[in-house]
N, C-alpha and C positions, 0 to 999 in steps of 0.2 A: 471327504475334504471339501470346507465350502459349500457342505449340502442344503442350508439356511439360503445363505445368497444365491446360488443357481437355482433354487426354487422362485424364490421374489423375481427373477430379473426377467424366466421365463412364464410365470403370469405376466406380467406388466409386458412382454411380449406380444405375446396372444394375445391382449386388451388391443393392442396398437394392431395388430393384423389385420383384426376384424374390422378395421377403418377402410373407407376407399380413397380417403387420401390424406397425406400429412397434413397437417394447420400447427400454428405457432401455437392452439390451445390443448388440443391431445399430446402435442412434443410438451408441452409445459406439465399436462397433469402425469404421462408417463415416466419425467425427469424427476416431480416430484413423487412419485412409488419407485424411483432407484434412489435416491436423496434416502428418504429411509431406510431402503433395504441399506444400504452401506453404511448409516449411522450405527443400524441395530449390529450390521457386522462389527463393529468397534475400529472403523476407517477414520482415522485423524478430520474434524471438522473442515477445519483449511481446505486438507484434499480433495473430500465431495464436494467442498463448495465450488474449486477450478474445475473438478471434473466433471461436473454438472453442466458449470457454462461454457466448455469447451464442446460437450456431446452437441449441447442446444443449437449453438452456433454451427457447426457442422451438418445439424440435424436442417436447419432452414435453409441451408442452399437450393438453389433451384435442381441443380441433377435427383432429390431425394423428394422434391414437393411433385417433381413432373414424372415418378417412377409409378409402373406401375402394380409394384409391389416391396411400398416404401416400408413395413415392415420387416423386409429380412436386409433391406438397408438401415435400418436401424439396427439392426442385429449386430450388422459388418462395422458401422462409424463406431457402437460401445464398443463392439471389439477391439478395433485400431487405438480406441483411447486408452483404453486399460492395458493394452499393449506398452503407449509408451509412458503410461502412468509407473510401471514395474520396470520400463526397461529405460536404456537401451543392453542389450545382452553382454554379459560381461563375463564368462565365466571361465576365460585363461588365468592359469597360476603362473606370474612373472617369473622363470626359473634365471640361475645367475651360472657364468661359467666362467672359473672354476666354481665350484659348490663346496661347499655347501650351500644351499638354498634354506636360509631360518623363513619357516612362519610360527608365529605367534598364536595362539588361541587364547580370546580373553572373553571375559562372560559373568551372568548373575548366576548364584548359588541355584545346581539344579536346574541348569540349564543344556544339561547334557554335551559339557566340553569333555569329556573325556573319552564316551563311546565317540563322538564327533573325531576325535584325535585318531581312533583307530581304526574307525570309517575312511578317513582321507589316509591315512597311511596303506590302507588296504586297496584301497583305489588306487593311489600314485603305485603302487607295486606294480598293480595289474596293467597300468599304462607304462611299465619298463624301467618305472626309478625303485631307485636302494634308499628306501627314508628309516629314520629313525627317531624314535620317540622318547620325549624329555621329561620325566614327572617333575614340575614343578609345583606341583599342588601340594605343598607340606603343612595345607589348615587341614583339611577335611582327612578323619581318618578313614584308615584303610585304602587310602585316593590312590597311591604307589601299586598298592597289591592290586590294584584292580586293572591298571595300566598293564602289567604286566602279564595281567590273566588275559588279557585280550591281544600282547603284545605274542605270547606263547603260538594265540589261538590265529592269528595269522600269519605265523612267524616272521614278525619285527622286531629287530631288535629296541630293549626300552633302555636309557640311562640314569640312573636312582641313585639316590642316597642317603641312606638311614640318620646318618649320623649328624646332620644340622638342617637346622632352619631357614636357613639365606637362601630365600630363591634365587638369589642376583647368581651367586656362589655354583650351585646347578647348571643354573642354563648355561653360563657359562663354561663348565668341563663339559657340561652336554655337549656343546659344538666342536670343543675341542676334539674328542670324543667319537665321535660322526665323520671330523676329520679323519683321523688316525686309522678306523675302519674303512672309509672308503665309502661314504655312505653321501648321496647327492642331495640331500634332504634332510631336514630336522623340522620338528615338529614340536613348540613346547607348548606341554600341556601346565595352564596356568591354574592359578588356584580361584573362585569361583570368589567372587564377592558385588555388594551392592556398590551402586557408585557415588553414593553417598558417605560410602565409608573412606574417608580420607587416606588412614594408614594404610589399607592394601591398595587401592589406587595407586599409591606412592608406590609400594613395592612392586606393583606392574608396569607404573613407567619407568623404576630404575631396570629394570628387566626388559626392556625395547633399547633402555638407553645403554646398556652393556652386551647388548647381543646385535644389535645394527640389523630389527627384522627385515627382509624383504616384503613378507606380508602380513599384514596385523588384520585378522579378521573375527569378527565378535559372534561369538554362536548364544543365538537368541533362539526362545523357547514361544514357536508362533500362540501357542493357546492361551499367552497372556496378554496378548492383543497390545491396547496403545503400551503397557508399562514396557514392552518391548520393545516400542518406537524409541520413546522416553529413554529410557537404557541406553537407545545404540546414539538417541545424539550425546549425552552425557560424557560415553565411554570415548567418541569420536573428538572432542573437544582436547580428552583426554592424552589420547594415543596416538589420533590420525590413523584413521581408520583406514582400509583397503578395500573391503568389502565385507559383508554379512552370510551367513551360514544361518536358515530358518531352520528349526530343530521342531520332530512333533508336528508335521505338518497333515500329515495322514489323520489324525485327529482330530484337527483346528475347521470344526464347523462354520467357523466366519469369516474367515480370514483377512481380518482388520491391517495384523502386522506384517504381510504377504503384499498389502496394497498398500501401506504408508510408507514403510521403511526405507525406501529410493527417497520419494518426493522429500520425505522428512529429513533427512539426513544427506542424502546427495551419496549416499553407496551403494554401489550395487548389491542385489543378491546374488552369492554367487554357486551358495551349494544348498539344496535342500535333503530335510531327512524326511523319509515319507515310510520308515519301520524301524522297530528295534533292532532286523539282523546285522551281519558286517559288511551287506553288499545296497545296504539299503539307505545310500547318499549320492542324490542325482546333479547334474548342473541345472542349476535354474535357467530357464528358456521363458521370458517373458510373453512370447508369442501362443505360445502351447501352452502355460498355465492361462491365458484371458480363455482360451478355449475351453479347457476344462470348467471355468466357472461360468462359461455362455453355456455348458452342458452339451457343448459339441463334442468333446471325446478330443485324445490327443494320439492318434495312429503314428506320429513320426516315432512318437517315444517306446512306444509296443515293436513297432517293426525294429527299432535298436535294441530292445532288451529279446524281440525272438533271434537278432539276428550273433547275439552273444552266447545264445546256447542251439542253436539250428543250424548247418550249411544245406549248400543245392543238392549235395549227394545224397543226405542223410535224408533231406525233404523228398527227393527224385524217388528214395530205394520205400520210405514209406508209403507215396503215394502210389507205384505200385500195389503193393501190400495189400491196400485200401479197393484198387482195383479188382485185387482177385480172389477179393475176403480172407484172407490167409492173416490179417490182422490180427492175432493173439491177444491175452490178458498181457503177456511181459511186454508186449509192445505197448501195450496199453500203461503201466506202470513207470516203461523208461519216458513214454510223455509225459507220466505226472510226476515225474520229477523235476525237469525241467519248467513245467508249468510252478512248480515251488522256488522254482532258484527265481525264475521272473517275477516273484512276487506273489506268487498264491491266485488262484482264479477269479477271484473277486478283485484283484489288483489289475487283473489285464481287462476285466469287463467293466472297470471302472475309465477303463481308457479308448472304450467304442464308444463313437458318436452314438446320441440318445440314449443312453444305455444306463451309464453312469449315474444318472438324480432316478432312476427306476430300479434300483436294487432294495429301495425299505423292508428290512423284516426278512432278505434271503442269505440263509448262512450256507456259505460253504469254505469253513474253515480247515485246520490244519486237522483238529480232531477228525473231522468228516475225512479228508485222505488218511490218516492213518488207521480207520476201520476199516477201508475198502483196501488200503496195503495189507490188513490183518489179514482179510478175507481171502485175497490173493495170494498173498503167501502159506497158506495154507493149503492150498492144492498143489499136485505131483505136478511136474514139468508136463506129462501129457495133458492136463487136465486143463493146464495152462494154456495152451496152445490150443487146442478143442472144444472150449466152453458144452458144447452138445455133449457131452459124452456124462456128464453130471448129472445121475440118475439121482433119486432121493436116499440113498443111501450115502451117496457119494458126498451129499450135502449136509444130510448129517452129521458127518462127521469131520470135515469144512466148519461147520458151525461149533462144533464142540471145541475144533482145533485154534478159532479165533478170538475165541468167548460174543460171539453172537447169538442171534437166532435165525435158525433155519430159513423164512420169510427174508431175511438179509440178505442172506447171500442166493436167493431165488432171485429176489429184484434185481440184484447186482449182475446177476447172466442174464435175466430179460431184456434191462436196460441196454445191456452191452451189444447183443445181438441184433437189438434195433436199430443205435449206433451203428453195426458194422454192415446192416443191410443198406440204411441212410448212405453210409458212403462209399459202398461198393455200386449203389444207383447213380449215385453223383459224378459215381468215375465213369461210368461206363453212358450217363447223358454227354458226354463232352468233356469235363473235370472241370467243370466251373469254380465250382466250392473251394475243392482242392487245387486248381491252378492258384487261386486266390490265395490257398493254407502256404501251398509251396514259393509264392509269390511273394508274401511276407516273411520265409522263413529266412530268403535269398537277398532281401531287400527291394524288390521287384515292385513298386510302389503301381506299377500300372495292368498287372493282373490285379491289383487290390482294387485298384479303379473300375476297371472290367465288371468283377464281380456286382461291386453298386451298381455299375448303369444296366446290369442285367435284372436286378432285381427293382427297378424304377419302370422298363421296360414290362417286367412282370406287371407287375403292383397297376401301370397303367391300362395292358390289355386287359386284367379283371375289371376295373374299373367301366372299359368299353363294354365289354359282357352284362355287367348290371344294368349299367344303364339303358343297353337295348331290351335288358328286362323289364325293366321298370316300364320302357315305355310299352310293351306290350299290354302288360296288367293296363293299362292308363286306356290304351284299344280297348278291352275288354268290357 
């Protein structure tokens, strides 16, 4: 996400570092290497152009000319500004009581309103509401069956109707509908059209003007950059918008429609998609995403999504575990399952500081767990539990059992073993690591802190080490 721009911005960084102090002419030539890095992003002109002279202006104050390390204050003022270039945070759903609660979903062909539909239904569950789901998309076929497959798949109920055309007609018993069940939420899924197209236009605003939405929110497809700005003022003019849903955002290597979309149109972003599964629609946090694209990593987001599948007990009884090497392959497994619900591993180490624009060219995807689940499921409970006890025969047939090869599942118990020496050492130096693991699992944002200043700590006394080496050789 945004791997183009977090590249540019951190050159153009380290250009300015290497300075020993700010001047109005290095702010001017590094403003103008973010000037383009955000045109090439596809950022609306207008907007780089404010957001240029607002960084510049900020950038010559005396606190940043007289610092004495006015490059990671430049780091901080782009950050602040692209902060409130996307924000201010906006990301409550206005709910009404009694409810039903109507929102609206309206959008360009293919823009992914309809998994959106059953993303946010699947969310609002998970936060304690009964929504229900409206198929009004009666252009596109199959649109109904597909609402439904998804509606099954996280059991919501959907309200359909084979037998006409009139989306006004739909939304309409839909609510009624949602009523009569008991259902605190509705959710129509509208039919997807350009906004240039006059007659469905018409049939979306007659469908706001016969269901009286609460919120009209337009689900845009970030990897089309400005036509998605374009879009959402269009649709906004149209409907009076609420706020915007960026869809595809995991994808969108520029993210042009991510940073115009507030400024351009004056609505918030309020939901982003960042995968195809049904748990994968975050709130957008203006603050956290400038981070992500300065390549700082966004630890608030990771500590919320370990702390939705982790408590302190489950954290406390592993890190024993860990302490007395009794850490098994099933224990190993029930972690990488949850490491799949948060998103895949590559999902959570795109959300460490520095970590995140350093992944080029490393896969480790779903395929990649489901060979090392083959492999593991293929051994007896004992074997499980004991990885030592896996003689070559034993692997052989491991290997035959998984469709691998032998060399596989050898690596897969070397690796594992070094891992469980790694943190059987870690537990038994103090549990630094794993204070830190169990820290984040609990919310505990200040064992995570710990752990950095321990490792800065580190990283400095090497640093004293060499250098007394250095000067020795220099004796010599």
């Amino acid at each position: 996400m945004f791997e183009s721009l977090t590249d540019k911005f951190n050159t153009t960084f380290k250009k300015l570092s290497g300075r020993g102090r700010i001047t109005e002419a290095n702010v001017s030539d590094a403003m103008n290497e973010v000037r383009k890095a955000l045109l090439e992003a596809d950022v609306n002109y207008k907007v780089v152009k404010q957001f240029c002279k607002d960084v510049k202006q900020a950038a010559m104050g005396a606190e940043v000319i007289n610092s004495l390390k006015p490059g990671q204050l430049m780091v901080k003022i782009v950050q602040d500004e692209l902060t409130k270039l996307m924000g201010p945070e906006d990301s409550n759903i206005f709910f009404v009581s009694p409810g039903p609660t109507v929102i609206l979903l309206a959008g360009l062909q293919g823009s992914g309103k309809t998994t959106t539909a059953a993303k946010l239904a699947y969310r609002l569950k998970k936060e304690g509401r009964k929504p229900m789901m409206v198929a009004v998309d009666l252009q596109r076929p199959a649109a109904i069956q597909q609402l439904q497959t998804l509606g099954e798949q996280i059991e919501v109920p959907v309200h359909c109707d084979f037998d006409t055309k009139d989306a006004v007609k739909v939304s309409k018993s839909g609510v009624k509908e949602a009523k009569k069940a008991g259902c605190d939420t509705v959710i129509l899924d509208t039919a997807g059209r350009l906004h240039v197209d006059d007659e469905l236009m018409t049939e979306v605003s007659n469908v706001a003007k016969a269901t009286s939405p609460h919120q009209i929110y337009l689900v845009c497809d970030a990897m089309i950059g400005q036509d998605a700005v374009n879009s959402a003022k269009e649709f906004n003019n149209r409907l009076e918008l609420d706020g915007v849903i960026l869809t595809k955002l995991d994808g969108d290597a520029r993210g042009g429609a991510a940073l115009s979309v507030k400024a351009v149109t004056g609505k918030p972003v309020k939901f982003i998609g960042l995968g195809e599964k049904i748990d994968n629609l975050e709130h957008f946090h203006p603050d956290r995403m400038a981070s992500r694209i300065l390549g700082m990593g966004d630890v608030i987001t990771l500590v919320e999504k370990a702390q939705e599948q982790f408590d302190e007990k489950e954290a406390e009884k592993m890190q024993n575990k860990m302490a007395k090497g009794t850490f098994g392959l099933d224990d190993f497994l029930k972690q990488m399952a949850k490491i799949r619900k948060m998103g895949g591993l590559m999902s959570m180490l795109k959300l460490m500081p520095g970590i995140g624009n350093k992944l080029e060219g490393l896969n480790m995807d779903d395929k990649e767990f489901n060979r090392i689940e083959g492999i593991i499921h293929s051994m007896t409970p004992a074997e499980r539990s004991e990885p030592d006890m896996l003689n070559p025969s034993r692997r052989r047939r491991i290997a035959a059992g998984s469709g691998v090869n032998v060399t596989d599942v050898a690596g897969l118990v070397k690796q594992f073993r070094q891992s469980r020496e790694m943190m059987k050492m870690m537990a038994s130096g103090g549990g630094g690591g794993l204070g830190a693991m169990k820290g984040m699992m609990s919310g505990d944002m200040g064992a995570m802190g710990g752990m950095g200043q321990r490792k800065v700590k580190q990283r400095s006394k090497r640093k004293r080490v060499i250098k007394r080496k250095g000067k020795k050789r220099k004796v010599r």
